[in-house]
C-alpha angles and dihedrals in degrees: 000000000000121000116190102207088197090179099063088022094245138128127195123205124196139176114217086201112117123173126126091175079069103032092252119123132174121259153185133206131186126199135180127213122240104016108166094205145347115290081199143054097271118190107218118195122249111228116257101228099210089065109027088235134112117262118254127241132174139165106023116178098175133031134171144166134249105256088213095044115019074199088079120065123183114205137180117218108220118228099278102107092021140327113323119273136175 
């Protein structure tokens, strides 16, 4: 479902799918036009070059950046896809 609020230039995407038996929750997103930057720390993929793709990530529960380059950020998936790794 997607919802355009003109008046305060917003939308709002939802997915009416719930079913943690499957791993599937319901969810809502809400996104504003026009924004010039990020307001928040945003992790952007690096590009695999093998696939000319970015790289996929998922589930972090820690992240942190390098004290020497704040380009650099070290992070800890949680359990949700294996057993935890660094």
């Amino acid at each position: 479902m997607l919802r355009k609020v003109s008046w305060r230039n917003l939308f709002i995407v939802a997915n009416e799918k719930d079913s943690a038996d499957d791993g599937v929750r319901a969810q809502v997103g809400i996104y504003r036009y026009g924004a010039k930057a990020p307001q928040y720390p945003t992790i952007v993929s690096a590009e695999d070059p093998a696939k000319h793709a970015p790289i996929g990530w998922g589930a972090l529960s820690g992240l942190t950046a390098d004290s020497a380059d704040p380009a650099i950020a070290y992070s800890v998936n949680d359990s949700f896809y294996d057993v935890s790794r660094i």
